[in-house]
PLY file of the C-alpha trace (Angstrom):
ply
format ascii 1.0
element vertex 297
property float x
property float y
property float z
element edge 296
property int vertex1
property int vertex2
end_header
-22.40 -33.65 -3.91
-20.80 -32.66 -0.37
-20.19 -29.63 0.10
-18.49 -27.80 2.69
-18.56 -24.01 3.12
-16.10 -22.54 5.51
-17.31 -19.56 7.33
-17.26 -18.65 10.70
-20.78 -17.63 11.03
-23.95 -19.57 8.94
-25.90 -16.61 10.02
-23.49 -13.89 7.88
-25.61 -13.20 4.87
-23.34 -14.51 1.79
-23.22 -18.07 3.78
-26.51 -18.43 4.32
-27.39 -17.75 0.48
-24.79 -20.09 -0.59
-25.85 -22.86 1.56
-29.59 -22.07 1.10
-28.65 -22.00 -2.68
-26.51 -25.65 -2.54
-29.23 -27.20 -0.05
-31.99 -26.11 -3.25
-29.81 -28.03 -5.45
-30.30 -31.21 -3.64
-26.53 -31.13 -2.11
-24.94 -32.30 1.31
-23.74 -29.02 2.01
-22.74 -28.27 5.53
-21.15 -24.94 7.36
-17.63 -25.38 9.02
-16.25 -23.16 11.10
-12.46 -23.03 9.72
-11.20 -21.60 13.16
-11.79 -24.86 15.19
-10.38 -26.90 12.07
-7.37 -28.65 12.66
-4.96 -30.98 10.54
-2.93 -33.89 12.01
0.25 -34.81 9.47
2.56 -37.79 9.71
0.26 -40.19 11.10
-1.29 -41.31 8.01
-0.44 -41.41 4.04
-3.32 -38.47 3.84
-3.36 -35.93 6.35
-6.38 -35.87 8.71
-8.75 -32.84 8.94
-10.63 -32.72 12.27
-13.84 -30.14 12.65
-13.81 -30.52 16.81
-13.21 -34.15 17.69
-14.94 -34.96 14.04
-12.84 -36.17 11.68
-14.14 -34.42 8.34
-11.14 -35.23 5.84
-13.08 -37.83 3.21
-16.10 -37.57 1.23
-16.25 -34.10 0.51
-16.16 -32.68 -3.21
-16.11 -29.19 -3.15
-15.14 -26.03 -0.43
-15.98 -22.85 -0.62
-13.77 -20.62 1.65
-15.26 -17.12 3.40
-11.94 -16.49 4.97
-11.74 -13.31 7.07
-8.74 -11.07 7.49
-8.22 -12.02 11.05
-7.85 -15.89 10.32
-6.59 -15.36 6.95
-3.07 -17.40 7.74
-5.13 -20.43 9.67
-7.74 -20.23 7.22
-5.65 -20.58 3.57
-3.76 -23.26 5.66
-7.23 -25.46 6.15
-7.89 -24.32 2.52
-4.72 -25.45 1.19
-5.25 -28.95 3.28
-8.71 -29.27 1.89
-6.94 -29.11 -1.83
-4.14 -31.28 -1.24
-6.71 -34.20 -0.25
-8.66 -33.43 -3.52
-11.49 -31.29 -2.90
-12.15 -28.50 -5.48
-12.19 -25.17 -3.93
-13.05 -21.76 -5.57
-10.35 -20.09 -4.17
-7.22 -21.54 -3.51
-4.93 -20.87 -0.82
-2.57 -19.17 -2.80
-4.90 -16.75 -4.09
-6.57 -15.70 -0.92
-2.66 -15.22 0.49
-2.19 -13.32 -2.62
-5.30 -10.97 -2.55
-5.04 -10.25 1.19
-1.93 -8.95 1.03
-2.36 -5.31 -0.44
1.22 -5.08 -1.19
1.94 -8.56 -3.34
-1.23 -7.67 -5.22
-0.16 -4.19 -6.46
3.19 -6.37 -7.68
1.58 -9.01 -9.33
-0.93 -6.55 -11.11
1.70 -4.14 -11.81
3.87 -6.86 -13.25
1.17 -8.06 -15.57
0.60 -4.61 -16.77
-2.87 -4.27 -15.30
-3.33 -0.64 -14.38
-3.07 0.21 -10.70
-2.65 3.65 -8.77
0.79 4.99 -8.01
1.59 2.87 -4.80
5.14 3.13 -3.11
5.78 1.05 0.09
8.71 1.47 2.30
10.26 1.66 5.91
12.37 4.13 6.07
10.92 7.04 8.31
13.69 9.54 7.79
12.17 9.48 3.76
8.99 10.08 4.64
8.84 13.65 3.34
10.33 12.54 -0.58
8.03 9.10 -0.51
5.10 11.62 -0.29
6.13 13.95 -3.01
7.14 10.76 -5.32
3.33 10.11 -5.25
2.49 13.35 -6.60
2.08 15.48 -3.13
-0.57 15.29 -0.83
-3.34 13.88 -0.56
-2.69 10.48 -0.31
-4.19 7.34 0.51
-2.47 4.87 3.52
-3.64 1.59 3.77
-2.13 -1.44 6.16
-1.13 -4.48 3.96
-3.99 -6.52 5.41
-7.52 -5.23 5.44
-10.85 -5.39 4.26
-14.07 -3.67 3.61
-12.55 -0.28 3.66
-10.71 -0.85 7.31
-7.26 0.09 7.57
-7.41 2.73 4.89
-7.07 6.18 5.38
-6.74 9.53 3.48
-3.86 12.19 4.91
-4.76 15.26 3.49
-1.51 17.30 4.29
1.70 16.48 3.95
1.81 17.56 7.74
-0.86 14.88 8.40
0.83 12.05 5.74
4.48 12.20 7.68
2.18 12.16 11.31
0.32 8.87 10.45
3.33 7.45 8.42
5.90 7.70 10.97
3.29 6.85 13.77
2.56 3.17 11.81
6.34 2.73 11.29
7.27 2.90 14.98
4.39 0.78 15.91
5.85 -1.84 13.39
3.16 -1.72 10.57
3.13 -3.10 7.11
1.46 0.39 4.75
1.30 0.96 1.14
0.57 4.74 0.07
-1.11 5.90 -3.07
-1.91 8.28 -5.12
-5.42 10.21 -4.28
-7.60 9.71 -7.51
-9.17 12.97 -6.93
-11.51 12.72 -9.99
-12.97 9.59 -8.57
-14.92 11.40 -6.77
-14.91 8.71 -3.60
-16.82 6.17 -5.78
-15.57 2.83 -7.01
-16.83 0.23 -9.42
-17.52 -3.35 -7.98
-17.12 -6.27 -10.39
-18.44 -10.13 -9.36
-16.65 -12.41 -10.77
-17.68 -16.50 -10.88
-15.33 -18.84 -12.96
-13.73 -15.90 -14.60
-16.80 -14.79 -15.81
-18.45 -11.31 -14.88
-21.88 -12.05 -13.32
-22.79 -8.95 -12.00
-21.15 -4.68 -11.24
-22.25 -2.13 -9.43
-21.01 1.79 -8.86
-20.32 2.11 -5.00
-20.19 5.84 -3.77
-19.04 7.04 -0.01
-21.46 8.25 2.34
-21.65 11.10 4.37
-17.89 12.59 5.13
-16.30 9.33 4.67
-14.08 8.60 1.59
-14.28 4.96 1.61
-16.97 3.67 -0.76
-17.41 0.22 0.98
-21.66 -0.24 1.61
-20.31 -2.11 4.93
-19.43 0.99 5.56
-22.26 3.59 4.99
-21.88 4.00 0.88
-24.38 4.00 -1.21
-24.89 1.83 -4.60
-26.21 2.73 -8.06
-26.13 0.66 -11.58
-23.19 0.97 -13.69
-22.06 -0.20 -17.61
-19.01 -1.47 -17.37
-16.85 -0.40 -20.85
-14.76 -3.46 -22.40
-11.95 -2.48 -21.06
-12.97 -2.50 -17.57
-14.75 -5.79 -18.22
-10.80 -7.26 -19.45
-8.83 -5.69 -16.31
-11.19 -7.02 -14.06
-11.65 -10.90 -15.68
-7.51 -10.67 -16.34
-6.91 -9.38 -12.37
-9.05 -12.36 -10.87
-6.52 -14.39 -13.28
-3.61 -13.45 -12.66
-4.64 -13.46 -8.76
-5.73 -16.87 -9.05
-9.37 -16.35 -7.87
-11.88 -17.57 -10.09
-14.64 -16.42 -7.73
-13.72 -12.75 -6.70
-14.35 -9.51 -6.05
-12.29 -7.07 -7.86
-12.57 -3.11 -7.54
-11.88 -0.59 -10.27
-11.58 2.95 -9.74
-11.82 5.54 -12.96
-9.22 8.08 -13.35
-8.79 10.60 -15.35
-5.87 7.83 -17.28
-8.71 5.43 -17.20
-9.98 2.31 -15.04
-7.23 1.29 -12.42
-7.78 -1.72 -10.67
-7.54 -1.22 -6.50
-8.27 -4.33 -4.59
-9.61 -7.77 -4.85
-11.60 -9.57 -2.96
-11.66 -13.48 -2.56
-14.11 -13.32 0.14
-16.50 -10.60 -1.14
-19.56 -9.93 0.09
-22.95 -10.77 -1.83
-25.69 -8.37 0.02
-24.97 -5.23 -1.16
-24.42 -6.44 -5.04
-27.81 -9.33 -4.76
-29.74 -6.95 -3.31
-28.71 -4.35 -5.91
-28.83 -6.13 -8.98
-31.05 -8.71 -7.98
-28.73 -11.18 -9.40
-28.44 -14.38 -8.16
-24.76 -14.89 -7.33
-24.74 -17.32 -5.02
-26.99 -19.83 -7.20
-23.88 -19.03 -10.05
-21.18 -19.95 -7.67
-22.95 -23.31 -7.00
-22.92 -23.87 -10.30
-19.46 -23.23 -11.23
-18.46 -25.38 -7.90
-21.71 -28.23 -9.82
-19.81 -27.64 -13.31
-16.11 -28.01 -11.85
-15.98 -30.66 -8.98
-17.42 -32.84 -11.33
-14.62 -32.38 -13.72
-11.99 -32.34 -10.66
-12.72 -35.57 -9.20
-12.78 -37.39 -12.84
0 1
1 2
2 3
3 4
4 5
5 6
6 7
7 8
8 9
9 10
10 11
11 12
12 13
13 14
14 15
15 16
16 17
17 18
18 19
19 20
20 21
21 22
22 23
23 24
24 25
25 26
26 27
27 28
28 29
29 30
30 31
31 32
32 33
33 34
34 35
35 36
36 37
37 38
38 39
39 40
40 41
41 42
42 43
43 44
44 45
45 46
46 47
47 48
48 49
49 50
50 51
51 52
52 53
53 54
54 55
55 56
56 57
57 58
58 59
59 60
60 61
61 62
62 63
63 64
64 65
65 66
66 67
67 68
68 69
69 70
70 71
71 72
72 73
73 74
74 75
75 76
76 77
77 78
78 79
79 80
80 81
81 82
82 83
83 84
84 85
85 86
86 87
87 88
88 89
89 90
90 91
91 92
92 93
93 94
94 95
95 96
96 97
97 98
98 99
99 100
100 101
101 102
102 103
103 104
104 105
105 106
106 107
107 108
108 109
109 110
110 111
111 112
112 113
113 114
114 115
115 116
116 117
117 118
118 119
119 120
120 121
121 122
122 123
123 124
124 125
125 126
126 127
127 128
128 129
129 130
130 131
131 132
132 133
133 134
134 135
135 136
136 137
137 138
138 139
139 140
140 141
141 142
142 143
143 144
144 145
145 146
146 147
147 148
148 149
149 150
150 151
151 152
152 153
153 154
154 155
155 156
156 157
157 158
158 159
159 160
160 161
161 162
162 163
163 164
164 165
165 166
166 167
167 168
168 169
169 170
170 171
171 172
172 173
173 174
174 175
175 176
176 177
177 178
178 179
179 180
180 181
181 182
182 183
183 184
184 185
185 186
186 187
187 188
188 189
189 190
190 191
191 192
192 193
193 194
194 195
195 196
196 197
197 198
198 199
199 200
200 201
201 202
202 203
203 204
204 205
205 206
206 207
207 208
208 209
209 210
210 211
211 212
212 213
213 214
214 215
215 216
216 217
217 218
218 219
219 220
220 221
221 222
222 223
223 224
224 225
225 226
226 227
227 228
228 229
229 230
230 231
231 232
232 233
233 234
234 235
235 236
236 237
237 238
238 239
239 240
240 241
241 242
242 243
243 244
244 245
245 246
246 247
247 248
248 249
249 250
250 251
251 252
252 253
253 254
254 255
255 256
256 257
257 258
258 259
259 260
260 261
261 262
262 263
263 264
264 265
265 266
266 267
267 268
268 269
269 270
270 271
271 272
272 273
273 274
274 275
275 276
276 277
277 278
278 279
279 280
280 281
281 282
282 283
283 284
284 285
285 286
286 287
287 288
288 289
289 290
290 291
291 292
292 293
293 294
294 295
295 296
């Protein structure tokens, strides 16, 4: 099977398990950098993918995107070119749109009743003050739209501090969501792998040092965790309803139970291998083994 993984960087841990894992299984697989992809339409009945000066469009059966947050609007564009010429991917373009954006995932979970944190977004600066005591009073949680690995999320601890960093990221034209502050989480969140809607593996991240964000990329620490049923059917139902059969998703617990606060479609696999000495990467090859087989009949 061909097999491309797009990734900026073979060197970045996850893609260098996932091709050392493919390459094990006997497979083409090959890394493409999805920044110096581009697509030439209208010349030909199917659309042309070129990798450089290399043409790349036929013979491959399978993608697997590691999209950063930077690229994410070039990237889900080679993505969604990749599908429409027939590859299987394991997450589509829509989903990694979907999950990216902070905002549309808080309304697609919230309209399929999966429990999320209070989260108001707005732009009006002159309601600063009542969007702050809607979500309960200070402190709250402000997070840009698009982010990842704990960037672009910060705690105000005032209401003083809130309506400073509000009204500084509306003048300066920012996309924010603010949320509740789950006080009783106690700066630790639960991290659930997910691999053809299937959990594989969890683990309990907790903030390091002074910092509130739980993310290991950023300093937290990691420690086992039993997930309880429900928590297992939030997380399997948001990767879904997200349309991301290979994911990420993290669940805070509150004192109204689990609440589901981001997912991932690029998620990282070093902190949760190396913690649960799971193999994750040898699972997503073989959902990609199981499915592009079934795709290309």
């Amino acid at each position: 099977m061909n097999i491309y993984i797009l990734s900026i960087n073979s060197r970045i841990y996850s893609t260098n398990r996932l091709y050392h894992e493919a390459a094990k299984k006997g497979h083409n697989v090959r890394v493409i950098d999805h920044t110096k992809c581009a697509v030439i339409l209208g010349e030909d009945a199917k659309p042309q993918i070129y990798f450089g000066a290399e043409n790349i469009t036929n013979g491959v059966h399978a993608i697997i995107p590691r999209i950063g947050t930077s690229v994410t609007r070039h990237g889900s564009a080679i993505v969604k070119q990749f599908e429409m010429n027939g590859a299987f991917t394991t997450a589509k373009s829509l989903g990694i749109i979907r999950s990216r954006n902070k905002l549309r995932t808080m309304q697609i979970l919230a309209r399929k009743r999966i429990p999320i944190p209070k989260t108001l977004f707005a732009k009006d600066p002159s309601s600063v003050a009542e969007h702050i005591e809607l979500l309960g009073g200070a402190p709250i949680i402000i997070k840009l739209q698009e982010g990842t690995q704990g960037l672009g999320v910060m705690i105000a601890e005032s209401k003083k501090s809130a309506k400073s960093i509000i009204e500084s990221l509306y003048n300066m034209n920012v996309n924010i969501i603010m949320q509740e502050f789950i006080e009783e989480a106690n700066g630790q969140d639960i991290r659930v792998y997910i691999v053809g809607n299937k959990i594989v593996a969890s683990m309990m991240r907790s903030s390091g040092g002074e910092d509130f964000r739980s993310n290991v990329h950023r300093g937290g620490t990691t420690e086992s965790v039993t997930l309880t049923q429900y928590e297992k059917k939030i997380a399997i139902h948001t990767a879904k309803v997200l349309g991301l059969p290979v994911c990420g998703v993290d669940i805070i617990r509150s004192k109204r139970g689990p609440l589901v606060i981001e997912a991932n479609s690029s998620a990282g696999l070093e902190g949760i291998e190396s913690h649960t000495k799971v193999n994750i990467a040898g699972e997503i090859i073989k959902y990609v083994e199981k499915n592009a087989r079934k795709f290309g009949k």
